[in-house]
C-alpha positions as CSV (number, residue, x, y, z in Angstrom):
1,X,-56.0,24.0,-38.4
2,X,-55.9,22.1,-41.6
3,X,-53.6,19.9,-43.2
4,X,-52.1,21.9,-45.4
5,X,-51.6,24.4,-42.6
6,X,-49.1,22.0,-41.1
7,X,-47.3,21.4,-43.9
8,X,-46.6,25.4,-44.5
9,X,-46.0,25.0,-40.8
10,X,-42.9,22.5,-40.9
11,X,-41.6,24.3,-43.8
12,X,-41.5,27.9,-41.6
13,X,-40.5,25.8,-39.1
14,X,-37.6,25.0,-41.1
15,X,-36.5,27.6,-42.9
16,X,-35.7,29.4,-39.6
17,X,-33.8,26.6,-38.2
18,X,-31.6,26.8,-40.7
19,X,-31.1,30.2,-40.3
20,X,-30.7,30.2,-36.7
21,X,-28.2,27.3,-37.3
22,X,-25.7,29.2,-39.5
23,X,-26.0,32.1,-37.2
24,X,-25.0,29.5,-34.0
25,X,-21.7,29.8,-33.2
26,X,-21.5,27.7,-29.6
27,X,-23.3,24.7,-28.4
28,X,-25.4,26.4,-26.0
29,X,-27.1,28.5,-28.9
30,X,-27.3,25.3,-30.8
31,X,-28.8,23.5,-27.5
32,X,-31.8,26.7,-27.1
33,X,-32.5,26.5,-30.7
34,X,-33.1,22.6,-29.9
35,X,-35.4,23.0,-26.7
36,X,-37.2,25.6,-28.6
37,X,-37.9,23.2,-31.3
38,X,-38.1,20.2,-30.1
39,X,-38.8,20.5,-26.5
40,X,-42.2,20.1,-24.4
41,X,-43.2,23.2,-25.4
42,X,-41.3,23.8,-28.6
43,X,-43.0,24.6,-32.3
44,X,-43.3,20.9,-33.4
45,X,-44.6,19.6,-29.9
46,X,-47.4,22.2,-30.4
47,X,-48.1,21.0,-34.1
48,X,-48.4,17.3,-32.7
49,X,-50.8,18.8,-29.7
50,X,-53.0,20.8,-32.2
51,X,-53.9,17.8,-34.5
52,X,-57.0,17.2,-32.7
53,X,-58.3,19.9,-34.7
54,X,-57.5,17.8,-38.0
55,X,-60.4,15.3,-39.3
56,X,-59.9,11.7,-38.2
57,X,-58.8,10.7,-42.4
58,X,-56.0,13.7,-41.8
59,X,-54.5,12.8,-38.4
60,X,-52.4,9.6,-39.2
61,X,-50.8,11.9,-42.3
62,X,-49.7,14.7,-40.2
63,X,-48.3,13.1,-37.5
64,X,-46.3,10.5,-40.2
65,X,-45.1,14.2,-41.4
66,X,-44.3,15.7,-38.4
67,X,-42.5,12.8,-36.6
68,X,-40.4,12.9,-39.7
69,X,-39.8,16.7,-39.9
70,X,-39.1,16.1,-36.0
71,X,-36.0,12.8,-36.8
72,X,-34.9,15.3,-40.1
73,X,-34.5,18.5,-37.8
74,X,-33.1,16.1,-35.0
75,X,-30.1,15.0,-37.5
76,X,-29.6,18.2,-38.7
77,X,-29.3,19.5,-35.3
78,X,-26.7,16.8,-34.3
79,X,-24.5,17.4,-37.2
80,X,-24.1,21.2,-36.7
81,X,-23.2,20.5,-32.8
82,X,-20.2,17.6,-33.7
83,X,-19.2,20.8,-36.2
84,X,-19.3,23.2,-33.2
85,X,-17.5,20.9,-30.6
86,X,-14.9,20.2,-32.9
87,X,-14.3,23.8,-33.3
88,X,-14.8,24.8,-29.2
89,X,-12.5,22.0,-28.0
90,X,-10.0,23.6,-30.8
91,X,-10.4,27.2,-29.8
92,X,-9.8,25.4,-26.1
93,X,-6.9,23.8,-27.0
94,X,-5.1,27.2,-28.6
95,X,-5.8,29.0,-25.4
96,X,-4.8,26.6,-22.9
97,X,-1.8,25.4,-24.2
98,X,0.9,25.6,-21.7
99,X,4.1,27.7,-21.4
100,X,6.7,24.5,-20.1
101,X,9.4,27.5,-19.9
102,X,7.0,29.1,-17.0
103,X,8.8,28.5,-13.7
104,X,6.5,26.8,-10.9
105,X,5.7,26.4,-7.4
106,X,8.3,24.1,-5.3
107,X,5.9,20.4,-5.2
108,X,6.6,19.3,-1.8
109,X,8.3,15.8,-2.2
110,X,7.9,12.5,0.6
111,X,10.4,11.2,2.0
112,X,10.5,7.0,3.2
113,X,10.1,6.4,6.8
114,X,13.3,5.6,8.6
115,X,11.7,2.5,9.6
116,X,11.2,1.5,5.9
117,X,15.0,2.9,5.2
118,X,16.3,0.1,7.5
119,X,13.9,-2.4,6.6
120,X,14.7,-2.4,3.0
121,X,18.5,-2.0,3.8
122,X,18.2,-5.3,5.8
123,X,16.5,-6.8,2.8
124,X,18.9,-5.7,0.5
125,X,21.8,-7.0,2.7
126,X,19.7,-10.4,3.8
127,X,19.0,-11.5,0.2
128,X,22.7,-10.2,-1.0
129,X,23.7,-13.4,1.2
130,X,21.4,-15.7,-0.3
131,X,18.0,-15.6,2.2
132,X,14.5,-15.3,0.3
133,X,12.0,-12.8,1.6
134,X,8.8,-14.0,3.3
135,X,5.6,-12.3,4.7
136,X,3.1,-13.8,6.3
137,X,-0.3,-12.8,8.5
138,X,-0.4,-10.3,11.7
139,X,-3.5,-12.1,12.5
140,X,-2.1,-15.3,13.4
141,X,-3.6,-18.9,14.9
142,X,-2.3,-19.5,18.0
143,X,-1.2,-23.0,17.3
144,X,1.7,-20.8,14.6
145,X,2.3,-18.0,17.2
146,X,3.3,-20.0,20.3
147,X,2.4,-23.6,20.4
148,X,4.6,-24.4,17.5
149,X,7.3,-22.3,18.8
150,X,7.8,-24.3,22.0
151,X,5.5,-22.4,23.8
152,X,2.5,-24.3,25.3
153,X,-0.4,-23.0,26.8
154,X,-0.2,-21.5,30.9
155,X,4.2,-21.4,29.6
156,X,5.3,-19.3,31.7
157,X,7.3,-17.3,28.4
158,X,3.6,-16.4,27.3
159,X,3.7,-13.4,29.9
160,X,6.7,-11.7,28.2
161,X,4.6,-11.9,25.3
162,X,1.1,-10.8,26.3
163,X,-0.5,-9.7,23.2
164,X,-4.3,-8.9,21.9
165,X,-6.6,-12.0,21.7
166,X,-9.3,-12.2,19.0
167,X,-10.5,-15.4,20.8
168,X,-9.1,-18.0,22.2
169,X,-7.2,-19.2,19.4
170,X,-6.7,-16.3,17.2
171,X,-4.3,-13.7,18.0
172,X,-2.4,-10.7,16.8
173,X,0.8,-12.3,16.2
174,X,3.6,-11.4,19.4
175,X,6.5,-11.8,16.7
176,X,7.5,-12.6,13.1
177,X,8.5,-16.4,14.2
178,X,5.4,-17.9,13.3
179,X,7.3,-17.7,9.6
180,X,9.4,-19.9,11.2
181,X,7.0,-22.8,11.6
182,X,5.2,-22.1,8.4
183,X,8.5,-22.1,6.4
184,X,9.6,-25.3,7.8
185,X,6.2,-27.0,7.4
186,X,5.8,-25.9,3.7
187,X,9.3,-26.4,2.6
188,X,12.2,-29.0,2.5
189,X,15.6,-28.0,3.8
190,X,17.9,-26.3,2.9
191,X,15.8,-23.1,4.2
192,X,17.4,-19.3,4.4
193,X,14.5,-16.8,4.5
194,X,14.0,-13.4,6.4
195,X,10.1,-12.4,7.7
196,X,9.7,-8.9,8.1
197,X,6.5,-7.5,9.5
198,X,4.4,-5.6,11.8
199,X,3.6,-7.3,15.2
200,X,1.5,-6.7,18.5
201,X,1.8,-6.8,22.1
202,X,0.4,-5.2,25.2
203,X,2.4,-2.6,26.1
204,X,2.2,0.6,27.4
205,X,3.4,3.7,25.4
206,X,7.0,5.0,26.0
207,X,9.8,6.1,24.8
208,X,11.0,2.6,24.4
209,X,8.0,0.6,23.6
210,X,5.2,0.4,21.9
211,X,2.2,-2.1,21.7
212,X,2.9,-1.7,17.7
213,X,6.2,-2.2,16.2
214,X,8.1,-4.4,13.5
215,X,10.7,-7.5,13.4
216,X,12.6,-8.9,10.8
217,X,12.8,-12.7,11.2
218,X,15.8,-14.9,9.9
219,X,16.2,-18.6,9.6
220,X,18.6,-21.5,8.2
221,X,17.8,-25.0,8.5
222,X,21.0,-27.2,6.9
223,X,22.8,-30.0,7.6
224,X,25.6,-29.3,9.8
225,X,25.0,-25.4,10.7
226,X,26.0,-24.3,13.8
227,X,26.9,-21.0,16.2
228,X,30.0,-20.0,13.7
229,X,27.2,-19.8,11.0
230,X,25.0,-17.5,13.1
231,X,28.0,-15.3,14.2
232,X,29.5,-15.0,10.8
233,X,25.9,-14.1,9.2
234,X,25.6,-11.5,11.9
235,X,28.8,-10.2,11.7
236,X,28.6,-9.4,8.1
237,X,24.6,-8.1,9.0
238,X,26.6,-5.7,11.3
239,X,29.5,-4.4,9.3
240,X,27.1,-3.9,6.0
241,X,24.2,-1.4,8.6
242,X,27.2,-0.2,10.3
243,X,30.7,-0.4,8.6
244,X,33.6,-1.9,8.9
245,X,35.2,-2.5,12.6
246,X,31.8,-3.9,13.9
247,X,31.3,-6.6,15.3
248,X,29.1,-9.1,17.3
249,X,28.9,-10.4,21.2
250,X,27.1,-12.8,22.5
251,X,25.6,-13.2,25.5
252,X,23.6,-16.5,27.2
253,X,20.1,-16.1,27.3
254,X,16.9,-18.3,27.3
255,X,14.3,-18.0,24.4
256,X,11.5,-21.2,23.9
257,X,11.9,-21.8,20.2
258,X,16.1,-21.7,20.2
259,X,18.6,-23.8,21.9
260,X,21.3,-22.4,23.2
261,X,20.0,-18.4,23.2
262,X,21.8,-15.8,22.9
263,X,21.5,-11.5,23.5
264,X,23.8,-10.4,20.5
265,X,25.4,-7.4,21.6
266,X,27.2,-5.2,18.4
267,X,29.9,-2.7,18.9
268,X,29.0,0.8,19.7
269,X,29.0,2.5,16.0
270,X,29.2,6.2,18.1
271,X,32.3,5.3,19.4
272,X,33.7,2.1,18.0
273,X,33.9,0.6,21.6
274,X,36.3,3.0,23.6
275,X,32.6,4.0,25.3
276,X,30.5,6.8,25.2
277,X,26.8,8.1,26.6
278,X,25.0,6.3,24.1
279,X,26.4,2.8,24.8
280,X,27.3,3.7,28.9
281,X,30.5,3.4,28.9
282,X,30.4,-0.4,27.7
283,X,31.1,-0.3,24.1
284,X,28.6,-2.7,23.3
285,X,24.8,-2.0,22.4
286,X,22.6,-4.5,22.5
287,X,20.8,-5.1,19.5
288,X,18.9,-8.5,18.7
289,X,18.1,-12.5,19.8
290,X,19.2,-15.0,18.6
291,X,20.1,-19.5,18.8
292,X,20.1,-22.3,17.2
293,X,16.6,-23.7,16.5
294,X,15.4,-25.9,19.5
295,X,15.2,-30.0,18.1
296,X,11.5,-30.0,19.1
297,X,11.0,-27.1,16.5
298,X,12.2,-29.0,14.1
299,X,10.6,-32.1,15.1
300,X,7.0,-30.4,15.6
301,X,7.5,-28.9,11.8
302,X,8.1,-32.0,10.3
303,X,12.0,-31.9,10.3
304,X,14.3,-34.6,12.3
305,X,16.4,-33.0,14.3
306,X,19.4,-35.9,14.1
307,X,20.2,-34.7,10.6
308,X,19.4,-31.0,10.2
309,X,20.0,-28.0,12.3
310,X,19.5,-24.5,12.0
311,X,19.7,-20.9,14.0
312,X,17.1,-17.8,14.0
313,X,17.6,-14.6,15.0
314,X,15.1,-11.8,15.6
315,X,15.8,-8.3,14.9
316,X,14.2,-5.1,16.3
317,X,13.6,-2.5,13.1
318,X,12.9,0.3,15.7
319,X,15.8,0.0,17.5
320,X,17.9,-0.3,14.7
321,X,16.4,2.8,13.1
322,X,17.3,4.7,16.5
323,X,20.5,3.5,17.2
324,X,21.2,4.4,12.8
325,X,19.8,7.7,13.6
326,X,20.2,8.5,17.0
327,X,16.3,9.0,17.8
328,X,15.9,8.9,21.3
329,X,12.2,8.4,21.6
330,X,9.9,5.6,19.4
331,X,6.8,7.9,19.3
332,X,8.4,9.9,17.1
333,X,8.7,7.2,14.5
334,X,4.4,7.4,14.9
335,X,3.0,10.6,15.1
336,X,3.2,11.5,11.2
337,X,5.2,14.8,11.6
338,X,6.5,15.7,8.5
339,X,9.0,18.0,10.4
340,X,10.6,15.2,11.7
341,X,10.2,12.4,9.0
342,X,11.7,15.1,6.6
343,X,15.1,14.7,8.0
344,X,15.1,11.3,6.7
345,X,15.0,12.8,2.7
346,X,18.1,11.2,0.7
């Protein structure tokens, strides 16, 4: 092959590019035109592979020309397929445009978890009287889950609450009251806050109970807050879930981190206390603990007991959420069947 050869080469080479380029009408054309130019066995690849035939003086001209013919063709190429995209993607555009007057398929739509339903509701009602809404860790230290709630080790109130240990010290937090002790050691009276959450013990699966479940938590620390304040809080807690002509009843009881305890029993919202199945003939359900905070709380958090006092009160969400909506076994609230959480859609 001679010099000039090439030369007339890359000119052929060219004039049919140009042809084949204003006959292309897609990309893919444009991309086979390319691989049969300028690919590992295209016409210019084989131009560069027969200059060994060329004299020595020769070769550094050719392959200056043909590594320019091969950048010239490689622009030329690029500019016809930016023409050819624009004109695909607006073909593609004109025949996918969509009719918004076409009816559609029914999207099936979630509904919240009854659990979630009464949480928020609580929320809504706790902050509407002026609490602030904490969260804190499932995975708790033990020091926050019991010690600081007047529950030493070997105390004999540990049983009721036997719960998964990550070691000795770490556990899966028994209750939302280790808010409590964080709340008082991070912040100055007056307190009001609520602690939702999930928490943990070691029970076995029933209709009743579960080894997961949730709580919502409330606390007031103040000066001079007594029972009156704890009863008219949960009277208005009641009436707001319930509806007017509920009320509270309280009952003695013994909890580690309040003193005096309390059961708090609420009038029977299925029969407004004449009695019925659901409450046994009692008019009451019970629904929740609650006290005034124990002194040595207060003292272990920092707080002295002589000036301020306060009450808690630990709230069930499951139970609420059955008693609201008369589900008569917990599991249901777990499994994840859409037939039944669908009953729930507002």
């Amino acid at each position: 092959m001679r010099f000039m050869g090439i030369k007339e080469r890359i000119a052929e080479i060219r004039e049919t590019m140009t042809q084949e380029m204003r006959e292309a009408t897609s990309t893919q054309a444009l991309d086979e035109i390319r691989v049969r130019l300028l690919g590992k066995k295209g016409d210019l690849t084989a131009l560069l592979r027969g200059m060994g035939q060329l004299a020595p003086e020769e070769r550094p001209k050719a392959g200056a020309m043909i590594n320019e013919a091969r950048e010239k063709f490689a622009e030329m190429l690029e500019a016809k397929a930016s023409e050819l995209k624009a004109r695909e993607q607006e073909i593609a555009l004109q025949q996918e445009t969509i009719d918004v007057t076409q009816p559609v398929k029914n999207v099936p739509i979630g509904a919240a978890h009854p659990i979630n339903l009464v949480m928020n509701e609580l929320v809504d009602c706790f902050t509407g009287m002026g609490f602030e809404v904490l969260e804190g860790p499932e995975v708790e230290l033990d020091h926050y889950n019991f010690e600081l709630m007047n529950i030493p080790k070997n105390h004999p109130a540990r049983d009721a609450q036997d719960t998964f240990y990550v070691d000795d010290n770490i556990v899966l937090r028994t209750h939302t009251s280790p808010m409590q002790a964080r709340a008082m050691l991070s912040r100055k009276p007056p307190i009001r806050v609520i602690c939702p959450g999930r928490v943990y013990r070691a029970d076995e699966v029933d209709a009743t109970h579960s080894p997961v479940f949730h709580q919502m938590e409330g606390l007031v620390v103040d000066k001079d807050v007594n029972m009156a304040d704890l009863r008219g809080t949960l009277n208005a807690f009641a009436r707001r879930l319930y509806g007017e002509g509920i009320t509270t009843r309280f009952r003695p009881s013994f909890f580690p981190f309040t003193e005096p305890s309390t059961e708090v029993d609420l009038t029977c919202s299925a029969c407004h206390g004449k009695g019925c199945r659901i409450c046994k003939g009692t008019g009451w359900i019970e629904v929740l603990g609650a006290g005034m905070v124990n002194p040595r709380v207060l003292e272990m958090c920092g707080i002295d007991s002589s000036v301020y006092s306060g009450f808690a009160f630990g709230i069930g969400l499951e139970r609420i959420a059955m008693l609201r909506y008369g589900i008569s076994d917990m599991r249901l609230l777990y499994e994840g069947d859409v037939r039944f959480l669908s009953q729930f859609r507002k």
